[in-house]
MARDREN-90225 format. One record per residue (C-alpha): chain; x, y, z; residue number from 1. Coordinates in pm, 1 decimal. Example, Ala and Ser with C-alpha at 12.3 -4.5 7.8 and 13.67 -1.06 7.14 Angstrom:
R kette xx yy zz nr
R A 1230.0 -450.0 780.0 1;
R A 1367.0 -106.0 714.0 2;
//
This chain:
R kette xx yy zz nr
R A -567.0 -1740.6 -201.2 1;
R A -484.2 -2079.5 -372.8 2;
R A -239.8 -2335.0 -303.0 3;
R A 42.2 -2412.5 -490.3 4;
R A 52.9 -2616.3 -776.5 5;
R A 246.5 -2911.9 -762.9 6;
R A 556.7 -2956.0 -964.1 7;
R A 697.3 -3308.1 -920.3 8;
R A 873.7 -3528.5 -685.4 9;
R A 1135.0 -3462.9 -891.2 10;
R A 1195.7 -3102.7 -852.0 11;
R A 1097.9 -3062.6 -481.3 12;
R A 1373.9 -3271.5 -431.3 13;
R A 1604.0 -3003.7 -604.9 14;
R A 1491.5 -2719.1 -370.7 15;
R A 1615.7 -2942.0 -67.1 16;
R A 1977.9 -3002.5 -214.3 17;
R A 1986.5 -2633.5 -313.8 18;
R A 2035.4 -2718.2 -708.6 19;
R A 1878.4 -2898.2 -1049.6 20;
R A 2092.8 -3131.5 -1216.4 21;
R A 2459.9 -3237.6 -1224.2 22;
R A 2703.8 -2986.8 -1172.2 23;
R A 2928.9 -2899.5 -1427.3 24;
R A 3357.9 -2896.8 -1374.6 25;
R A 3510.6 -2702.7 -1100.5 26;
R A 3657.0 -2372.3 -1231.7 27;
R A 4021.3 -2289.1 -1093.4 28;
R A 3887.6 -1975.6 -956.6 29;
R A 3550.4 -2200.5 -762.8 30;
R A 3268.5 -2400.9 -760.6 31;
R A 3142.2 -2460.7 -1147.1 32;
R A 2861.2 -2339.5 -1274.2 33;
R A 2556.1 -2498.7 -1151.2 34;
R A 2162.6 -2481.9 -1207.7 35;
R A 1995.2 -2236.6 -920.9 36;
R A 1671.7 -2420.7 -706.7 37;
R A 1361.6 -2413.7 -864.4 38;
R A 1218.9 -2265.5 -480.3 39;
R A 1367.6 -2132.3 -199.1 40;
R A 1277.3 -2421.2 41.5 41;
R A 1022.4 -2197.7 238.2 42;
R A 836.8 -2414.5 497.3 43;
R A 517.6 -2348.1 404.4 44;
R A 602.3 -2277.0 38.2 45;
R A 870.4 -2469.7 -89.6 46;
R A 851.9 -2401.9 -450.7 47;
R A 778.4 -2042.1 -433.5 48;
R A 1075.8 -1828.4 -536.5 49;
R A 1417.9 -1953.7 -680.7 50;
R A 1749.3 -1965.4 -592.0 51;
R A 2076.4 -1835.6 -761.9 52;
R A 2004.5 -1510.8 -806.3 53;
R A 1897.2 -1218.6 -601.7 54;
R A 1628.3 -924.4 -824.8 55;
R A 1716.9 -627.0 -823.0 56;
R A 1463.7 -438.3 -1031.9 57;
R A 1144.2 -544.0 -1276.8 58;
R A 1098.3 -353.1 -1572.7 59;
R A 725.9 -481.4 -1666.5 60;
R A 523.2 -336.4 -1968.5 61;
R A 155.8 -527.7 -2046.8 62;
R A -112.7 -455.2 -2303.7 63;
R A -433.9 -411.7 -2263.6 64;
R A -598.4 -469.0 -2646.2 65;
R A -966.7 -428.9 -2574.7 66;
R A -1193.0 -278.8 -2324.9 67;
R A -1241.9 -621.2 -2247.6 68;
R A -1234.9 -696.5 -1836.0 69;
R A -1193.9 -1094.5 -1955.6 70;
R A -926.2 -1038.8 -2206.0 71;
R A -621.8 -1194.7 -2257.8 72;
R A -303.0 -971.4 -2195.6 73;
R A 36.4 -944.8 -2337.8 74;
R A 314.1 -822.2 -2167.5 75;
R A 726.9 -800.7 -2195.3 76;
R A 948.7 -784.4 -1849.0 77;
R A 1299.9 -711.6 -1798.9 78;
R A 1463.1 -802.1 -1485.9 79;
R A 1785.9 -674.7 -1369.1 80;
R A 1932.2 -954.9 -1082.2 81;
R A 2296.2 -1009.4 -933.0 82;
R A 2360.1 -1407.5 -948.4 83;
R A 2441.0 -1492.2 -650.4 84;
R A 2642.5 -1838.2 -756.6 85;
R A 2801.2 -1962.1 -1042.1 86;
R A 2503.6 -1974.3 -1300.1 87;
R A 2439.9 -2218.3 -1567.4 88;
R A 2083.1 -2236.8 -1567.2 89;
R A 1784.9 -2059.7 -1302.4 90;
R A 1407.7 -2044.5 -1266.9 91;
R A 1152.2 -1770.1 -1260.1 92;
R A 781.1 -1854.9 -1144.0 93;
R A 526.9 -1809.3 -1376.1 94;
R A 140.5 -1947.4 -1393.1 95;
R A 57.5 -1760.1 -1724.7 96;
R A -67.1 -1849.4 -2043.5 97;
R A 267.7 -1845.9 -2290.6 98;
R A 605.1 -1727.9 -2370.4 99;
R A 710.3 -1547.5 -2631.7 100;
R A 1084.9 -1513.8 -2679.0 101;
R A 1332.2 -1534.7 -2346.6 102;
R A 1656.3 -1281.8 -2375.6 103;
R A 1973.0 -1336.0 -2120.7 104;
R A 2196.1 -1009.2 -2151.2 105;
R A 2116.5 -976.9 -2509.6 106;
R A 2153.4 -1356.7 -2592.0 107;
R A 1825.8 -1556.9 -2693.3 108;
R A 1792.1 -1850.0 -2407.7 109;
R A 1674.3 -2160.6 -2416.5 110;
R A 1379.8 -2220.1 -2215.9 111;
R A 1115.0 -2490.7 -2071.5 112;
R A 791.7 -2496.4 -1862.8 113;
R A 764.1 -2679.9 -1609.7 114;
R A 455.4 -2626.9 -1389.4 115;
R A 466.3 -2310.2 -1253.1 116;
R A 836.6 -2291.3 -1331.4 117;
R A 989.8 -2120.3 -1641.2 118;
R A 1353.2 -2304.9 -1645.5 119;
R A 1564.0 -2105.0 -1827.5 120;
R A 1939.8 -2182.8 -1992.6 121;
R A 2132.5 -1891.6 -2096.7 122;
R A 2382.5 -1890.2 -2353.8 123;
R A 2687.0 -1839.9 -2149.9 124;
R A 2706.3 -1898.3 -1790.0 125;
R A 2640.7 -1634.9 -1523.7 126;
R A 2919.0 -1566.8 -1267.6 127;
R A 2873.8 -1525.0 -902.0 128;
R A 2863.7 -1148.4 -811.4 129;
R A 2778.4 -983.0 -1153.7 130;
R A 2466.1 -822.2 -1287.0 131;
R A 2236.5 -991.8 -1553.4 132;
R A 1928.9 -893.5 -1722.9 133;
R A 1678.8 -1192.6 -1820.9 134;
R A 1409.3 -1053.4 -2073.5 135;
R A 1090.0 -1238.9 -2090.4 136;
R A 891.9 -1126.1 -2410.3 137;
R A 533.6 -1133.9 -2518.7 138;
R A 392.5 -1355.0 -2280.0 139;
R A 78.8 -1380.6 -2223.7 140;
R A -190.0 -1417.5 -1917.8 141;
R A -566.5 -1427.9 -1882.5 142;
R A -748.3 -1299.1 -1566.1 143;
R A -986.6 -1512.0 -1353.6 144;
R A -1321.7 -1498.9 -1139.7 145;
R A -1343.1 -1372.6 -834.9 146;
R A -1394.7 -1649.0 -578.3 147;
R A -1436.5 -1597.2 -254.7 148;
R A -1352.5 -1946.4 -144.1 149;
R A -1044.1 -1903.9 -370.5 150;
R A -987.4 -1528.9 -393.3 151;
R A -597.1 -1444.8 -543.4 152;
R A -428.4 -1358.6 -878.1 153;
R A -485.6 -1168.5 -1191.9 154;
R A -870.9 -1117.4 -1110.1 155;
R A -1122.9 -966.2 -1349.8 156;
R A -1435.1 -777.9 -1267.7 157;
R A -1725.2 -589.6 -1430.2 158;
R A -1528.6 -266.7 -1487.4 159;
R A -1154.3 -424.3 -1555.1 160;
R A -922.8 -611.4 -1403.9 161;
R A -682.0 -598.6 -1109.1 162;
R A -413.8 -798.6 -879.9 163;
R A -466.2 -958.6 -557.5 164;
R A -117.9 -1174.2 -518.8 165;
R A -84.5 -1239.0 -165.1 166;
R A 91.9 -1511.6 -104.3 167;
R A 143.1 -1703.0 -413.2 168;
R A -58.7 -1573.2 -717.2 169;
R A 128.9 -1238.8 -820.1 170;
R A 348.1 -1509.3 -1080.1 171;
R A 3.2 -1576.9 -1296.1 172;
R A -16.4 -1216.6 -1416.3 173;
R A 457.2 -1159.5 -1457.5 174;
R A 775.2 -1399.0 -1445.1 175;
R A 881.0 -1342.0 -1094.3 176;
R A 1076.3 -1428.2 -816.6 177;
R A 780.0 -1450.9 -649.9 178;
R A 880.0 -1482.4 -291.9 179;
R A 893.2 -1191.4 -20.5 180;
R A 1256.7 -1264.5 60.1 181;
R A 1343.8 -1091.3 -269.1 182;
R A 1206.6 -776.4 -283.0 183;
R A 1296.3 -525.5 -545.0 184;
R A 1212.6 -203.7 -771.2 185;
R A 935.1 -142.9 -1033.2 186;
R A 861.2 3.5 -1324.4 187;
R A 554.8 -80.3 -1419.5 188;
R A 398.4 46.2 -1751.6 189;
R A 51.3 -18.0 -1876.0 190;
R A -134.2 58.9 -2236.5 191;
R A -472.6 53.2 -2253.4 192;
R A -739.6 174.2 -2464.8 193;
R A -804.2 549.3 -2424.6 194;
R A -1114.7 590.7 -2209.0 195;
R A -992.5 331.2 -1912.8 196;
R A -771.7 422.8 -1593.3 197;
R A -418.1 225.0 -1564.6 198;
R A -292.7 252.7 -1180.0 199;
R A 11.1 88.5 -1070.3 200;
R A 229.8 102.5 -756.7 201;
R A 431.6 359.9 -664.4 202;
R A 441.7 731.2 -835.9 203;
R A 267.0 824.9 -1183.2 204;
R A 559.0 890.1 -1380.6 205;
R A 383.4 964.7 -1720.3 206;
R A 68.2 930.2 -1988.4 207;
R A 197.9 857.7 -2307.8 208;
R A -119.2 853.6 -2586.0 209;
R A -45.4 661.5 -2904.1 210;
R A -325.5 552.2 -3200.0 211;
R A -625.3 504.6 -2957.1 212;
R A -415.0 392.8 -2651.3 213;
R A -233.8 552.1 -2343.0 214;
R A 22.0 396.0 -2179.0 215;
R A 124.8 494.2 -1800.6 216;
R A 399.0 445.4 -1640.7 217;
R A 489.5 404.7 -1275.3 218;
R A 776.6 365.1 -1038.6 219;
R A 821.7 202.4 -678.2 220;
R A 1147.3 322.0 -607.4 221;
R A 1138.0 152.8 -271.0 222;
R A 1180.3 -172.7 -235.0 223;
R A 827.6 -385.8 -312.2 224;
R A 755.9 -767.2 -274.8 225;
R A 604.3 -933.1 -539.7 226;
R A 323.7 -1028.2 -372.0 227;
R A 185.6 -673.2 -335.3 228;
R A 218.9 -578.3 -673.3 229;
R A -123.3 -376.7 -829.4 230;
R A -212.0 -301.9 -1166.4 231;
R A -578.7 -218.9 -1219.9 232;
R A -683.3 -156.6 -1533.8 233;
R A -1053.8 -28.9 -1671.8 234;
R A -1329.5 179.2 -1642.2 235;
R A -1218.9 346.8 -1322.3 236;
R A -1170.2 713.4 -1202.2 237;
R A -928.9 881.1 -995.2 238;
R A -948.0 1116.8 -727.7 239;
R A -650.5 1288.6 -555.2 240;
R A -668.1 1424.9 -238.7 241;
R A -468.1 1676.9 8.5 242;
R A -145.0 1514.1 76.5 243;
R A -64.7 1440.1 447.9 244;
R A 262.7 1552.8 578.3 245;
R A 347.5 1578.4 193.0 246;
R A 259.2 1249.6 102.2 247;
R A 58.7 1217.0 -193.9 248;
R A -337.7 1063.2 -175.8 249;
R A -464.1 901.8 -450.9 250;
R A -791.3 709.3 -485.7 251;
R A -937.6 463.0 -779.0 252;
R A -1314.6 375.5 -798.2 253;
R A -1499.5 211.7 -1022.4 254;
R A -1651.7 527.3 -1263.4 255;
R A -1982.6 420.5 -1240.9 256;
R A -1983.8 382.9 -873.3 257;
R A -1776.4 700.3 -785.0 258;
R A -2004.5 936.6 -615.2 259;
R A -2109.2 678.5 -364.9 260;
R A -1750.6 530.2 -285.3 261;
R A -1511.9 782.7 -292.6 262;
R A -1644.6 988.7 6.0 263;
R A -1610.5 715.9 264.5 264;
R A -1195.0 642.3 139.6 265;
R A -1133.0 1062.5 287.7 266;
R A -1036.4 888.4 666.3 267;
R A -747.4 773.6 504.7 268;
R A -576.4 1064.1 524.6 269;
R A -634.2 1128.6 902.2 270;
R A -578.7 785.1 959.1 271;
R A -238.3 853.4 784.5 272;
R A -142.9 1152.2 1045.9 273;
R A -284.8 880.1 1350.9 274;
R A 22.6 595.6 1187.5 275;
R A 274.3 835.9 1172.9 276;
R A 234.3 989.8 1526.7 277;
R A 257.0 658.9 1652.6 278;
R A 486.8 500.2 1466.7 279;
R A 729.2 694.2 1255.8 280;
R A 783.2 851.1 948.8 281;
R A 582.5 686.7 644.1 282;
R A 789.6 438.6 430.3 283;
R A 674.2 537.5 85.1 284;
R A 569.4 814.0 -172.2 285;
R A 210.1 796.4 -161.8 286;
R A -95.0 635.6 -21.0 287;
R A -476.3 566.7 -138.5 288;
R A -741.6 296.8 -162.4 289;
R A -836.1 66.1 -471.0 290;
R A -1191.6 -40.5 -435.5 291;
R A -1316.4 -315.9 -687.7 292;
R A -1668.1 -427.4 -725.5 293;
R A -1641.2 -775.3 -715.0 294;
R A -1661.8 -1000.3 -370.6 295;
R A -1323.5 -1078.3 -236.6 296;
R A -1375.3 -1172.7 135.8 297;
R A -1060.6 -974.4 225.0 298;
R A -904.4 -656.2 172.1 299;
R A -535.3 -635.7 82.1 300;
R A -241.3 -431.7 145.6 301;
R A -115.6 -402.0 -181.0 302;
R A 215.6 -159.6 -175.6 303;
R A 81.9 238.5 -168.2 304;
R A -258.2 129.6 -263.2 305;
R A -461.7 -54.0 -20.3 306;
R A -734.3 -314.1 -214.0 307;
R A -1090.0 -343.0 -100.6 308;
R A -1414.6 -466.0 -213.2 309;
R A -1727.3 -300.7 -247.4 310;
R A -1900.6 -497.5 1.2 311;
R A -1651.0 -394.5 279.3 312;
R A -1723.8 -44.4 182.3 313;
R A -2111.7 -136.4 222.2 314;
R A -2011.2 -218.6 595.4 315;
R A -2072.2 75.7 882.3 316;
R A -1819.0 310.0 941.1 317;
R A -1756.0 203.4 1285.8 318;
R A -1644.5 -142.1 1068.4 319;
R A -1492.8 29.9 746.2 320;
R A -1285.2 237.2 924.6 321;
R A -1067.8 7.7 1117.6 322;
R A -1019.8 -204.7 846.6 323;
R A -864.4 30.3 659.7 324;
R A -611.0 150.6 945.7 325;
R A -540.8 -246.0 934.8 326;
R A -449.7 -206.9 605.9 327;
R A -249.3 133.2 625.4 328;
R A -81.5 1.6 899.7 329;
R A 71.6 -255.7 666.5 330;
R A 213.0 -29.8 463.9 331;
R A 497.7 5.1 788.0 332;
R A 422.6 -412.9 859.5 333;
R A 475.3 -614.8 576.8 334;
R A 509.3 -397.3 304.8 335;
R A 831.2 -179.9 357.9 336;
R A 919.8 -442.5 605.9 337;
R A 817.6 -825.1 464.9 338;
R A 829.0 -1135.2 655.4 339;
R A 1105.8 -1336.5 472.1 340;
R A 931.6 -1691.8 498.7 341;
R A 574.7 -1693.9 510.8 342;
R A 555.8 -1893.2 861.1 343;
R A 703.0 -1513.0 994.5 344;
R A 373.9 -1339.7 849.7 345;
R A 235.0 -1258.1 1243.4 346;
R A 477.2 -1022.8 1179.4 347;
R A 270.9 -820.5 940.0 348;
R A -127.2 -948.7 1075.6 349;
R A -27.2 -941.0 1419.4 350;
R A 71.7 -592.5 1413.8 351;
R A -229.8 -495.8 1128.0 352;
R A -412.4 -599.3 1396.6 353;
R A -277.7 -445.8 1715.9 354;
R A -288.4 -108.2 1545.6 355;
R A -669.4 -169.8 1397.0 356;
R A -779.2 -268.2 1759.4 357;
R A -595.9 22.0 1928.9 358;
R A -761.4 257.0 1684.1 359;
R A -1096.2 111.8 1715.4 360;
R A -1082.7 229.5 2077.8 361;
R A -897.6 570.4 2049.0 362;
R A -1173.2 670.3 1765.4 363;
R A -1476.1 529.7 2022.2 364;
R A -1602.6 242.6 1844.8 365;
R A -1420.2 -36.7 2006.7 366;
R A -1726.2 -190.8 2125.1 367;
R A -1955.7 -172.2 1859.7 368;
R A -1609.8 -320.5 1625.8 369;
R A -1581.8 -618.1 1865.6 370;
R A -1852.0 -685.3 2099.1 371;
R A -1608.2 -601.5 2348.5 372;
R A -1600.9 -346.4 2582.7 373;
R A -1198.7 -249.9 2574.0 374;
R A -866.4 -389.8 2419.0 375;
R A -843.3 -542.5 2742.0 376;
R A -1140.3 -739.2 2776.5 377;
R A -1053.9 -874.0 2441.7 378;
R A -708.6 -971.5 2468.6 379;
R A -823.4 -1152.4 2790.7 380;
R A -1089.8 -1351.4 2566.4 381;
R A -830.0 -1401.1 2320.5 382;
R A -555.6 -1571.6 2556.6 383;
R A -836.3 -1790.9 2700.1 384;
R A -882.8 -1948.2 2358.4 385;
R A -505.1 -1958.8 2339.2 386;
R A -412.4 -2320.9 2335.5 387;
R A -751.2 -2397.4 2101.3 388;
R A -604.4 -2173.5 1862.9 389;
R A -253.9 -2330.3 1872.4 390;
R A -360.6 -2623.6 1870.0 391;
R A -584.3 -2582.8 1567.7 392;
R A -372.0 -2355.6 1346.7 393;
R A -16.8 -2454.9 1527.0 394;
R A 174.3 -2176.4 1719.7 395;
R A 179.7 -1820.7 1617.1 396;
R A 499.7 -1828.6 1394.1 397;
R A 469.2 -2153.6 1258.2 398;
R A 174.1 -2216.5 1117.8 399;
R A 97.5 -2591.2 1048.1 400;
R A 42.2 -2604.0 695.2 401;
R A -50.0 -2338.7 343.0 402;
R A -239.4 -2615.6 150.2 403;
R A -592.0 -2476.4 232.7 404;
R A -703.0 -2138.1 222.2 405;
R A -697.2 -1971.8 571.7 406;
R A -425.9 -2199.3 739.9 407;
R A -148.0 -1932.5 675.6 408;
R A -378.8 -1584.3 686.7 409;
R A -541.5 -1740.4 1046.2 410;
R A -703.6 -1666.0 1388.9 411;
R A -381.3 -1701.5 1535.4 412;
R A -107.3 -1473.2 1332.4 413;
R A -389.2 -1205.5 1360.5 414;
R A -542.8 -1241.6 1692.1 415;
R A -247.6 -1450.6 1888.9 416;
R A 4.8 -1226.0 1729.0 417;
R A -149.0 -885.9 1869.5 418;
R A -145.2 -1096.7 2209.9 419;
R A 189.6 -1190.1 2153.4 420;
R A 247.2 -805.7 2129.5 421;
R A 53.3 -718.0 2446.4 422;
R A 258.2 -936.3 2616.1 423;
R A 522.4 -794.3 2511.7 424;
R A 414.2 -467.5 2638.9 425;
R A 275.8 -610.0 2943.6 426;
R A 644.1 -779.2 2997.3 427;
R A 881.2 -415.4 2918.0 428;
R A 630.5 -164.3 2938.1 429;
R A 449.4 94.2 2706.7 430;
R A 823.3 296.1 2685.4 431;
R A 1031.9 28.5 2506.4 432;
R A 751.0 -116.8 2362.6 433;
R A 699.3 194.0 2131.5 434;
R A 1060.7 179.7 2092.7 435;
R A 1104.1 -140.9 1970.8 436;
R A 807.8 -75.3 1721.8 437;
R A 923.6 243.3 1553.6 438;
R A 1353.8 78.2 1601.0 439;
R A 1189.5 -188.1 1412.7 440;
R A 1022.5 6.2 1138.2 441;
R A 1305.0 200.1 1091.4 442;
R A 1566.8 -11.1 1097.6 443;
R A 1412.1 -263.4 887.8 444;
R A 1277.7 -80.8 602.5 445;
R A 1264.0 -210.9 303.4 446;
R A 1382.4 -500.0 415.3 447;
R A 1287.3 -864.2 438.6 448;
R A 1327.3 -986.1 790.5 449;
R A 1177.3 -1304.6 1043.2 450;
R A 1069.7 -1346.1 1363.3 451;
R A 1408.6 -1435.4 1479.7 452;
R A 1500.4 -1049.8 1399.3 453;
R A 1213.5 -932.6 1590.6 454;
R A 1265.8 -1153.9 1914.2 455;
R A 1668.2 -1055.8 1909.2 456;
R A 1558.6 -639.2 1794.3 457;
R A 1315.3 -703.7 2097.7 458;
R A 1632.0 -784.2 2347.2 459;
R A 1843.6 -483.3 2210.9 460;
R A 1577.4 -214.9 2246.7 461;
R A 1486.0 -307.9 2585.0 462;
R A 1805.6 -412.5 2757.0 463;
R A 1687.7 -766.3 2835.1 464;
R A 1723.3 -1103.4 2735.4 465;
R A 1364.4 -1150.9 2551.4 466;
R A 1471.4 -1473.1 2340.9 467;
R A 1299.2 -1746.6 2670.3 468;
R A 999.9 -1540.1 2652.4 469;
R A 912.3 -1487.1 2339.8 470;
R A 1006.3 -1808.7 2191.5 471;
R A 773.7 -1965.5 2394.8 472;
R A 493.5 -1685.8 2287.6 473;
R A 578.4 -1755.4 1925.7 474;
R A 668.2 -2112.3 1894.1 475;
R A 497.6 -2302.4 2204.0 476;
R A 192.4 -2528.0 2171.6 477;
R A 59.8 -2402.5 2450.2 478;
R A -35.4 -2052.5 2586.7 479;
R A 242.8 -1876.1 2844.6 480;
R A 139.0 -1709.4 3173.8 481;
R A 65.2 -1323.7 3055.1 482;
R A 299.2 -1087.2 3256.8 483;
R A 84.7 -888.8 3538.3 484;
R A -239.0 -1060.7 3502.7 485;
R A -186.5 -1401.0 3730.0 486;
R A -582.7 -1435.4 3742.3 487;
R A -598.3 -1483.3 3313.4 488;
R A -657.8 -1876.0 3237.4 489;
R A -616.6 -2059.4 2953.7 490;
R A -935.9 -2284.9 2821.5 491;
R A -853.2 -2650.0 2784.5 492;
R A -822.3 -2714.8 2371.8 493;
R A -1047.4 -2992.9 2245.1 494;
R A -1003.6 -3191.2 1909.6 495;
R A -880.8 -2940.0 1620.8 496;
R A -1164.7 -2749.1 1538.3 497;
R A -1246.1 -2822.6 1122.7 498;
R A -1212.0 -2520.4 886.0 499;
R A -1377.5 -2267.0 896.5 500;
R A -1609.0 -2127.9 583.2 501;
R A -1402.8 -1853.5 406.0 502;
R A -1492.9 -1559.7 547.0 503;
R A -1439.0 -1156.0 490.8 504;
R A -1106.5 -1103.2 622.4 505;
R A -891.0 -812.7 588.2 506;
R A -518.9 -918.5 549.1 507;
//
C-alpha cells in the first residue's frame, strides 16, 4: 500500500474544524450552506474520505481502448449521495490523471484539483436531507507497476490490469468517497476490446458487443467499500464452478496460465460450506478467486472475488489453502462488515486470522502452516511477544501510525487480534463466543462499525460487563493476564524493533 499524499497545511486544518472556507448567511430555516471537509478526520487517515455527504450508489463505466495492459483509461461515474448538511461546495478523492467535464444534478460545476482532492462547486446549493447526483465525466487514469515494497492501486500486469485498493489507492483508478465508513452500491460497467475478460464485483448482469468491443456490466447490490472494489481487465479466462448452498463460484486466471491455476482455486468451495457452518449464512451473491501474475506480497479480499498472486499459488497446499480461508473469511470480516476508521481494522485481520488458524488445524496441517504444534501452543508464543508487539506497532486497535507500509496491516491487528479473540473465548466460553461472532455478522451486515461496537455487542451477547476487559486487550500498552492460563508470561519488550522488509502477507 502507499501513504497518503499530502495536501497542505492548509486543508488538514479544514478536516479538524469539520469545513473549507467561510460560511455563507444563516438561512431562516438553519445553518447556511457551507463547504463539506475535504477528509473525514480518520486517525490514521485524515484526508481520506469527505464530509457533507453520505454515497449512496456509484454508477462507474471505463474504457478500455487497446489490448494494452499499460494503457491509459477513460471512464465516466455517476454517484447518487444524500447531503448530509447544507451544501455549497464538497470533495471527492481522486489520484487520476484528468477530468473531463463535472455534472451536479444536471448542472455543469465548477471544479479544482487539489492534490488528491477534486473540490467541486455546484451551481445551486445542496440542502441537508435530499438526494444529489454528481457526474464526473471522461476522466482519465493510468495503471502502475507492481511493487512489492509499494503494492496498491490501479496495477497493471503482463496479461491486463486490475485493482488492489486497500486502504487508500481505490481513488487513483474512480472519484470516490474513498473511506470504509461510506459504503455503498455498484454498477460497474467495463468495454474492452473483444478477445479480453472484464470481471467486476458483484453479479454479471450483461455482455453487450459493439464495433470490436464488449462491454459488461456488473452489480453489488450489497453494500461494498471502496477499498475492495475489482475490475480486472485482459487476457484472462473464466471458469464457473458448482455453486455452494446456491451461491454462485466464479474463477478468473490469466488464459495462458489456466490449466495450471485453476485446479488448485476448487477448495474454495468447500472452504465456503466450512465458513458458513461456523459462522452464518454468506453475506453476498457469489464467491471466486482472481489470480494475477505479477508479485504482490499479499493477497486481498476484494468484495466476492478474493485477489492473489501467482507466487502464493506456487506455495504448498498445506500454505495456499489457509490463506485463502483468510481471505473468504473476510468476505463476513471486513467486507459485508467494514471497520469504520482504519485504527478498528483488527476487526477484519484479527478475525481473517482466527478463522485461517482454526482451519489450519481442523484440515491437519496446523503444524506444517506454523511450526507449531496446535492453536494453543501458538497463541501462547504469541502473548509472550505481547508487549514487544505493542510496543512496536502500538496496541491492537490503535495502531501508531499509516505513513509506512506495514504499520496499519501489522503483527499485531493479525496475530494480537486473534489473541484478543482467544481471550475472549477463554474469558465467556466457546458458547457465547460463537454467539457473539455470528450476532455480530448478522447484525452488522453491510454495515460499517468500530471496535467500540464490538466490545459493547461483546457485553450484550454474553450477559456481562466486557468493556474493563477488553479495553485493556485492545487499547493497553501492555499485555493483560489471559483468563485460565495463570502460568502464560509476558516477555519484557526491548527498544522498538525497526521495520520489517515487506513481506508476503495475506490481508
Amino acid at each position: 500500500m502507499r501513504t497518503q499524499p499530502k495536501k497542505g497545511l492548509a486543508v488538514l486544518l479544514a478536516v479538524l474544524v469539520g469545513s473549507v472556507g467561510a460560511a455563507a448567511p444563516a438561512y431562516a430555516g438553519g445553518a447556511g450552506p457551507t463547504p463539506g471537509s475535504a477528509g473525514l478526520g480518520d486517525r490514521l487517515y485524515p484526508l481520506l474520505g469527505n464530509g457533507g455527504y453520505d454515497v449512496q450508489n456509484y454508477d462507474l463505466h471505463v474504457t478500455y481502448p487497446e489490448k494494452d495492459p499499460k494503457q491509459t483509461v477513460t471512464g465516466d461515474v455517476t454517484i447518487t449521495a444524500l447531503a448530509t448538511q447544507n451544501l455549497s461546495r464538497f470533495n471527492l478523492d481522486f489520484g487520476g490523471d484528468s477530468v473531463g467535464v463535472v455534472r451536479v444534478n444536471g448542472d455543469r460545476a465548477e471544479f479544482t484539483r487539489q492534490g488528491d482532492e477534486l473540490v467541486i462547486t455546484p451551481r445551486r446549493h445542496l440542502p441537508k436531507g435530499q438526494r444529489f447526483r454528481v457526474r464526473v465525466s471522461g476522466y482519465t487514469a493510468t495503471p502502475i507497476e507492481a511493487n512489492a515494497s509499494s503494492p496498491a492501486g490501479f496495477v497493471t500486469t503482463t496479461d491486463g490490469t486490475f485493482m488492489a485498493g486497500q486502504p487508500d489507492q481505490s481513488h487513483n483508478y474512480f472519484p470516490s468517497n474513498d473511506h470504509p465508513s461510506d459504503m455503498a452500491t455498484y454498477t460497474i460497467a467495463l468495454t474492452a476490446p473483444v478477445g479480453w475478460l472484464a470481471v467486476a464485483n458483484g453479479t454479471h448482469v450483461s455482455d453487450k458487443r459493439d464495433h470490436g468491443y464488449v462491454t459488461s456490466t456488473y452489480r453489488e447490490a450489497k453494500p461494498l467499500a471502496s477499498e475492495l472494489i475489482q475490475a480486472a481487465v485482459g487476457d484472462f479466462v473464466l471458469q464457473k464452478r458448482p455453486p455452494v448452498n446456491g451461491i454462485a463460484i466464479r474463477d478468473v486466471v490469466p488464459r495462458r496460465l489456466a490449466d495450471d491455476l485453476l485446479p488448485k482455486a476448487e477448495v474454495e468451495r468447500s472452504q465456503l460450506t466450512w465458513m458458513i457452518d461456523k459462522v452464518g449464512k454468506y453475506p453476498f451473491e457469489n464467491y471466486g478467486s482472481l489470480v494475477v501474475d505479477t508479485r504482490l506480497g499479499f493477497a486481498l479480499e476484494t468484495q466476492t472475488i478474493s485477489l492473489y498472486d501467482t507466487s502464493l499459488f506456487a506455495r504448498p497446499k498445506y500454505i495456499l489453502d489457509p490463506i485463502m480461508l483468510h481471505e473468504l473469511s473476510h468476505m463476513w470480516f471486513g467486507d459485508s462488515v467494514a471497520p469504520s476508521e482504519w485504527s478498528s481494522v483488527w476487526q477484519s485481520e484479527g478475525h481473517a486470522t482466527w478463522y485461517e488458524l482454526e482451519y489450519a488445524e481442523e484440515t491437519g496441517v496446523f503444524q506444517q502452516y506454523t511450526r507449531m504444534p496446535n492453536r494453543e501452543a501458538y497463541f501462547k508464543q504469541v502473548y509472550a511477544e505481547g508487549d514487544q508487539l505493542r510496543k512496536d506497532y502500538g496496541p491492537v486497535a490503535r495502531p501508531l501510525k499509516a505513513d509506512v507500509i506495514w504499520d496499519v496491516f501489522n503483527p499485531n491487528v493479525y496475530d494480537g487480534g486473534a489473541l484478543v479473540l482467544y481471550a475472549l473465548r477463554q474469558k465467556v466460553g466457546e458458547r457465547d463466543f460463537q454467539r457473539i461472532e455470528r450476532e455480530w455478522v448478522k447484525l452488522n451486515r453491510g454495515k460499517s462499525v468500530d471496535t467500540h461496537d464490538f466490545v459493547n455487542l461483546a457485553s450484550a451477547v454474553s450477559g456481562k460487563n466486557l468493556r474493563p476487559f477488553l479495553n485493556d486487550w485492545l487499547y493497553g500498552t501492555t499485555t493483560p493476564p489471559m483468563p485460565g492460563h495463570p502460568d502464560w508470561t509476558v516477555d519484557p519488550a526491548e527498544a522498538a524493533a525497526a521495520p520489517a522488509a515487506a513481506t508476503a502477507r495475506h490481508r
